[in-house]
C-alpha positions in Angstrom: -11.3 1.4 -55.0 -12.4 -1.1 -52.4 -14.6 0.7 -49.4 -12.6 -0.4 -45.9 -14.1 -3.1 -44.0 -15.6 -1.9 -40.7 -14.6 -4.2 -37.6 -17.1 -6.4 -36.4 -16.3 -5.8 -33.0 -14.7 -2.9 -31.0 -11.7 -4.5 -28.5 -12.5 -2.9 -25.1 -10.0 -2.6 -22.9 -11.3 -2.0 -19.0 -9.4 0.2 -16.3 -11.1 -0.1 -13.1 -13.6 -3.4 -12.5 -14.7 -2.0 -9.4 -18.5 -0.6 -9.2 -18.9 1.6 -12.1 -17.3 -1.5 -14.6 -20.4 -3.6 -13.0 -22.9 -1.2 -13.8 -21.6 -1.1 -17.2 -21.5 -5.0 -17.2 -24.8 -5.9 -18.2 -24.7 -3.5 -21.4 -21.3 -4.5 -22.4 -22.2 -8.3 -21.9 -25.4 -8.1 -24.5 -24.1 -5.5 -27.0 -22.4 -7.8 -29.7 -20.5 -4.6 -31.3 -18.2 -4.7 -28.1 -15.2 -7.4 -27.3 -13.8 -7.4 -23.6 -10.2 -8.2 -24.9 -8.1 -6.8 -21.6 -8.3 -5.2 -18.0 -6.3 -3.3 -15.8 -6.8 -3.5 -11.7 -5.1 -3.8 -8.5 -7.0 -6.7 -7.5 -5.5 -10.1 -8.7 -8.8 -11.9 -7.8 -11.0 -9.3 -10.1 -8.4 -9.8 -12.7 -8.4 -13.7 -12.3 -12.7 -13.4 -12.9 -12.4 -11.4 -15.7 -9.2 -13.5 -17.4 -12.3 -16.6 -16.8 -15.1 -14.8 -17.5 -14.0 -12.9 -20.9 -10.6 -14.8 -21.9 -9.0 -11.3 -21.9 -5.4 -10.6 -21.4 -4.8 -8.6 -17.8 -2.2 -5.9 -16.8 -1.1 -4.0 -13.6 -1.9 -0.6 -15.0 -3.6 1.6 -18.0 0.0 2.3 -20.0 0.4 -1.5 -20.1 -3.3 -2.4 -20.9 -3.3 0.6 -24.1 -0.3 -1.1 -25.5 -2.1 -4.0 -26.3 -2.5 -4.0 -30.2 -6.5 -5.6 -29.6 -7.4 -3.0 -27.6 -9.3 0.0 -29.9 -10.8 1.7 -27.1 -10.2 2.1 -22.9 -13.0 2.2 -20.5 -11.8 4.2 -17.6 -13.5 3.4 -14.5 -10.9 3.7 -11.8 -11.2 6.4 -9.1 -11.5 10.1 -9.9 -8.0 11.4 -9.2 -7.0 8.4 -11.2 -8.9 10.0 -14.6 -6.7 12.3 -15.8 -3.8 9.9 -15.8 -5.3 7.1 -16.8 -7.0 8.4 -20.0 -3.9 10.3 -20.9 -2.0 6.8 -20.9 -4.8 5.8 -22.8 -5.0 8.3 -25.9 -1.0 8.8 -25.4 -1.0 4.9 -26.9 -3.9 5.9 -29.8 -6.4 4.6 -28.3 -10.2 6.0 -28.3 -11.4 7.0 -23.8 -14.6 6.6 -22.8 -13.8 8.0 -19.1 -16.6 7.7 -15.9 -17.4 11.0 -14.0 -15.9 13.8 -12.9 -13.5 13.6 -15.9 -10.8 15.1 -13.3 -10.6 16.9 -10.2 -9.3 20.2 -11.9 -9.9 22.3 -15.1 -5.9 21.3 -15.8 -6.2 17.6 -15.3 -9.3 18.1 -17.8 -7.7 20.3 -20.3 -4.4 17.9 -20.4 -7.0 15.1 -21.5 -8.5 16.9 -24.0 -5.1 18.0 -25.5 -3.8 14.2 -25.4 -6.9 13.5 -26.9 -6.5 15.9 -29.9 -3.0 15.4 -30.1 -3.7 11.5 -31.0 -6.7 12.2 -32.8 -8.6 9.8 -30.6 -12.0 9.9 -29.3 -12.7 11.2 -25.5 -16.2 10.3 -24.4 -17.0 11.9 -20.6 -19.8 9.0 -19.3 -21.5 7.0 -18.8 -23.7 10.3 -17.3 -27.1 10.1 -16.7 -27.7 12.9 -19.7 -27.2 9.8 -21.7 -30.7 8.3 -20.7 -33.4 7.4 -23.3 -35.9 10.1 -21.1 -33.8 12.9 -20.9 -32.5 12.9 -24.8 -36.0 12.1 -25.8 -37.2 15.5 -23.5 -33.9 16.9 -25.4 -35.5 16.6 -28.8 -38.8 17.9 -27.7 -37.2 21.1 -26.9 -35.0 20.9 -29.8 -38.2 20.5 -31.8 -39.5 23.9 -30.8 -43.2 22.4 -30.4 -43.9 23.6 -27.0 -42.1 27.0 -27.9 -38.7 27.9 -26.3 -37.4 26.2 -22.7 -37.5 28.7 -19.9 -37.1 27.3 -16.6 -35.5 23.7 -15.5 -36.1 22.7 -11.8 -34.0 19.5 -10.9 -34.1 17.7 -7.7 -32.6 15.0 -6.1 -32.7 12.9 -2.7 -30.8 9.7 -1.9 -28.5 7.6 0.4 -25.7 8.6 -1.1 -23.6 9.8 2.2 -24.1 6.8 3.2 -23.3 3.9 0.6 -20.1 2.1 1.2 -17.3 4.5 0.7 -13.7 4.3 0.2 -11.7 7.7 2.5 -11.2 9.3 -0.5 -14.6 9.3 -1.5 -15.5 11.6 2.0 -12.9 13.7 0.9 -13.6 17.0 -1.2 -9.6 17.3 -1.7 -9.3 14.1 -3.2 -12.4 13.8 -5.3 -15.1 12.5 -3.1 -18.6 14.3 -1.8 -21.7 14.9 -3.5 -20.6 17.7 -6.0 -17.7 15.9 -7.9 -19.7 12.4 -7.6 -23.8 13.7 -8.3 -23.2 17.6 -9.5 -22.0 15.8 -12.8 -25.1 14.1 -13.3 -27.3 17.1 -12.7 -25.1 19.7 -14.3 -25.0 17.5 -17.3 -28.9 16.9 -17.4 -29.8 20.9 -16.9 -26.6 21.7 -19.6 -28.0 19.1 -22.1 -31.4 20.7 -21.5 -30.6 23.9 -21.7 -28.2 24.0 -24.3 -25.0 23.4 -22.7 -24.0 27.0 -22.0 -23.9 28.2 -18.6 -23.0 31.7 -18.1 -23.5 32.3 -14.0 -23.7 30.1 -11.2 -24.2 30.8 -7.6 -24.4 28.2 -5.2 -24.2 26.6 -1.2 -23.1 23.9 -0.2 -23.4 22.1 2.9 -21.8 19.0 5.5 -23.6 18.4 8.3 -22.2 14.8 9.5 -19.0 15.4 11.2 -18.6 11.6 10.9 -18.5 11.8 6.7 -17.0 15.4 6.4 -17.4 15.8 3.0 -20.7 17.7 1.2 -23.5 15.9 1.4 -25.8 18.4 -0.5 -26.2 21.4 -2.5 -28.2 23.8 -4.0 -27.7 25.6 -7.0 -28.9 28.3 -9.5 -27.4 28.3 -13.5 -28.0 30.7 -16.3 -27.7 29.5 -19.5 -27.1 31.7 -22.8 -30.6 32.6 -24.1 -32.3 34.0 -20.9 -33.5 30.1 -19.4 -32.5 29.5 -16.3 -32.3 25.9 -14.1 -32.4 25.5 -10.2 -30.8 22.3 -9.0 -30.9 20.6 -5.3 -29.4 17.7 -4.2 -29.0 16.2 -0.9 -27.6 12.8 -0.1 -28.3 12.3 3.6 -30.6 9.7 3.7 -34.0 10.6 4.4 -36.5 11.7 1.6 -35.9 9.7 -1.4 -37.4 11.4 -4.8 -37.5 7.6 -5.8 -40.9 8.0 -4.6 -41.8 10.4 -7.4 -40.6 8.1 -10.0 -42.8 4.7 -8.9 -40.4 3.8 -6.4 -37.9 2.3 -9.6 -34.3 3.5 -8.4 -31.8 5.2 -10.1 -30.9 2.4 -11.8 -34.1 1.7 -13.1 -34.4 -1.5 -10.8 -37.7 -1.4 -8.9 -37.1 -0.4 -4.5 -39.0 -1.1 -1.7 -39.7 1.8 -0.3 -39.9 -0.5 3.3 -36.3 -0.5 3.1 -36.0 3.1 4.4 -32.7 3.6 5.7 -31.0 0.9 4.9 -28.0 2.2 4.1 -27.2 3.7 7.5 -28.7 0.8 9.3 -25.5 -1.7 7.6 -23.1 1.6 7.9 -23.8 1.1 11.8 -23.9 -2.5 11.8 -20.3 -2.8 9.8 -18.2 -0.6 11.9 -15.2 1.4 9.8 -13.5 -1.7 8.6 -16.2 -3.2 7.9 -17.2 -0.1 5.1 -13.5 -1.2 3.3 -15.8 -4.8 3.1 -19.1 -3.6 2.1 -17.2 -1.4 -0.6 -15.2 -3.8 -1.8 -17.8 -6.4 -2.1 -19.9 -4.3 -4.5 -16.7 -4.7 -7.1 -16.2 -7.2 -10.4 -16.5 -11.2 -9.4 -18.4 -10.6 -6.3 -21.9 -11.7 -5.4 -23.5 -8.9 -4.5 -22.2 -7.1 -8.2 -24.5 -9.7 -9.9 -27.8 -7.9 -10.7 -31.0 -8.1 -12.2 -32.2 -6.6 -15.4 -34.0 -3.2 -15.0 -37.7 -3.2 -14.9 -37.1 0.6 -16.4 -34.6 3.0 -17.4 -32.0 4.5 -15.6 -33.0 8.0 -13.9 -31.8 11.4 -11.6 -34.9 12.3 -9.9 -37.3 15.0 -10.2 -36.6 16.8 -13.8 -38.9 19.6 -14.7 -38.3 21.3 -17.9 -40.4 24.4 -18.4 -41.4 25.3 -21.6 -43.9 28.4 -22.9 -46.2 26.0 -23.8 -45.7 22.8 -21.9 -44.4 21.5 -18.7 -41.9 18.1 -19.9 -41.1 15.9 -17.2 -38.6 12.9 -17.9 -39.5 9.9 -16.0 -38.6 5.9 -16.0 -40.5 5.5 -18.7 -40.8 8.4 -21.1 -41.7 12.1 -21.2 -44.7 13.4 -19.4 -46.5 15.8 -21.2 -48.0 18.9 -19.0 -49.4 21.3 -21.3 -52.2 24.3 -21.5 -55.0 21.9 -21.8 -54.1 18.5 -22.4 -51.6 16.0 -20.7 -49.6 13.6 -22.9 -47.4 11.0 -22.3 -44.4 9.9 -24.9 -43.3 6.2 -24.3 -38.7 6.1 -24.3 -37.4 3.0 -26.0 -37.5 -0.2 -24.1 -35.5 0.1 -21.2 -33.4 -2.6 -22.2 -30.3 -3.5 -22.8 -29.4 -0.7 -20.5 -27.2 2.4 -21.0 -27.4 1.5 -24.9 -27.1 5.5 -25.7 -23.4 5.4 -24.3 -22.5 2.0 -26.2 -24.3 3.8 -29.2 -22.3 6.8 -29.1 -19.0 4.8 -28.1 -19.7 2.8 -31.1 -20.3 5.8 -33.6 -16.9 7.5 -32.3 -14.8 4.7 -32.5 -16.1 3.1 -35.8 -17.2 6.2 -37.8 -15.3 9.0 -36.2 -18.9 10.5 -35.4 -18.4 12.2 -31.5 -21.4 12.9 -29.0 -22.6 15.5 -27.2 -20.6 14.3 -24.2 -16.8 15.1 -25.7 -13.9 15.7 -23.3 -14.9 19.6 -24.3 -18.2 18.7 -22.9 -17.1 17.2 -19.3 -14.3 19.6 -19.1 -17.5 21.9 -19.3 -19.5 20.1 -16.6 -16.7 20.0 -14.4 -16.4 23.6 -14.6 -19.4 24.1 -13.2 -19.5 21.2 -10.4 -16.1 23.5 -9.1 -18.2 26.4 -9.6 -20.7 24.9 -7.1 -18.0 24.6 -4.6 -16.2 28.0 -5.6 -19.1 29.3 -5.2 -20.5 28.0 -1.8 -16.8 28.8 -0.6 -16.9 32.1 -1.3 -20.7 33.2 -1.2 -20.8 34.7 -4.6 -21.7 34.6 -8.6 -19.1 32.9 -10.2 -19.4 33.6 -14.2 -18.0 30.6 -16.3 -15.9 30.5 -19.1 -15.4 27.2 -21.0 -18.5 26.3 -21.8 -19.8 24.8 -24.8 -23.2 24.6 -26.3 -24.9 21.0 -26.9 
């Protein structure tokens, strides 16, 4: 019997070229495994770029875009209370989701993903999340490896502009997906879970919005315990004024190097633009626009301050690799070359569509992180523990 020939090259199909398919761009563009064969968007300009650009076939909506027989797999990068929808449409058709963060806005969006999922026997891929970067999986398999003795402790910390990057009205509304819990929480929930071994048990949380003019959480602070006694505090706050960039060597979060004399920047065009003006600065960060053309990254992608406690060593994930902090000696372990960027989640795309091999970062997985982002909020709501209960271990 003749072995079955493995494609050459996965047809992508892209829902959403707004920010997040930008960011995505540059990996997509130099990863030969991947074809851009069609796109979904609202935008008829965007659509016209990538129809140039790409030579793909365009369509008003997801349903239409998974019909198309060259499509094998559906990026989902449309906003969050679009997800669940979207990458239902998606599987519904047979085709393999790789959905952006928050999967959903509720544990029954989430779960109706996984079962279209399942019921299709398709792949469901929650990311690109920044548990996916080179640093943090390399700091993974230290742990893992058991030679600085059993995690403890995880302290992560975070301070950017977020508040106060160019927002759509959802995106300042808790109710409809927006703040910095459904937006960041995933990152750092899905960092300390892939860390700690993905099983929370207990949360407790607060929460906080303190600019009546973006009334929507603009920081948080956080304290999980995972199955096997560690434990992992996280803080975030997106108001603009300390930036933890500054503990990384000033590369951003997208492993692009900042200048740190650009403090405040963010609010300084926010003032500038007036409200209509936002709707412009947003939407010129999209597909086909100038300012969504980008350098490569001098790094690789990152979250801030990560701090993994172990018995016998301190491992700290940076830009570049692993810090070593241990009972006498300092190390340092190099990550892979930073580039082509976000190369894990093509990797792991790649591996589910082609060989049926699924990540960490399953639709079990994000319904998991999302879980606990709600928890956050539950739990700053109603100034208590809340114990979780569909968690799954890494």
């Amino acid at each position: 019997m003749t072995a079955a020939k493995l494609p050459d090259r996965v047809g992508l199909g892209v829902v959403g070229l707004g920010r997040a398919f930008t960011l995505m761009l540059p990996a997509l563009r130099a990863d030969p495994r991947f074809s851009l064969v069609a796109a979904a968007d609202p935008r008829p300009d965007a659509l016209a770029h990538f129809a140039s650009e790409f030579g793909g076939r365009t369509y008003p909506n997801a349903a239409a875009l998974a019909a198309d027989p060259a499509v094998a797999a559906v990026y989902i990068a449309t906003p969050h209370q679009c997800h669940a929808a979207d990458a239902i449409a998606a599987a519904n058709a047979g085709r393999h989701v790789l959905v952006e963060k928050p999967m959903a806005l509720s544990l029954h969006e989430a779960a109706s993903m996984v079962a279209a999922a399942r019921r299709a026997g398709v792949q469901l891929i929650v990311g690109p999340s920044h548990s996916f970067d080179a640093p943090i999986r390399l700091a993974r398999d230290l742990i893992v490896s058991g030679r600085y003795g059993s995690l403890r402790m995880l302290q992560l910390s975070t301070y950017t502009d977020f508040l106060y990057r160019p927002r759509r009205p959802e995106e300042l509304d808790t109710a409809r997906g927006g703040g910095a819990v459904f937006n960041q929480a995933a990152h750092q929930v899905d960092i300390a879970r892939l860390l700690g071994g993905g099983h929370v048990l207990t949360l407790r949380a607060h929460a906080a919005a303190w600019d009546r003019a973006r009334p929507t959480e603009g920081a948080y602070s956080a304290l999980l315990g995972f199955a096997g006694g560690a434990f992992a505090s996280l803080t975030y706050s997106g108001y603009g004024h300390y930036d933890t960039d500054a503990l990384c060597g000033w590369i951003g979060e997208d492993g692009r190097r900042k200048d740190p004399a650009q403090h405040g920047a963010a609010r300084r065009r926010l003032a500038e633009a007036g409200m209509q003006g936002e709707a412009d600065l947003r939407a010129a960060r999209g597909y086909g626009t100038a300012a969504a053309a980008e350098a490569p990254p001098d790094a690789h992608p990152h979250f801030g301050l990560v701090i993994a406690g172990c018995e016998a060593a301190d491992l700290v994930p940076t830009p570049l690799g692993v810090e070593i902090h241990g009972d006498t000696i300092r190390d340092f372990i190099p990550a892979r070359p930073a580039w082509p960027p976000r190369r894990e989640v093509l990797d792991a795309l790649f591996d589910a569509v082609v060989f049926g091999r699924p990540p960490v970062q399953t639709g079990e997985w994000g319904l998991a992180t999302l879980e606990a982002c709600l928890a956050i909020l539950q739990s700053a709501r109603e100034a208590r523990e809340v114990t979780l209960h569909h968690q799954v271990p890494a």
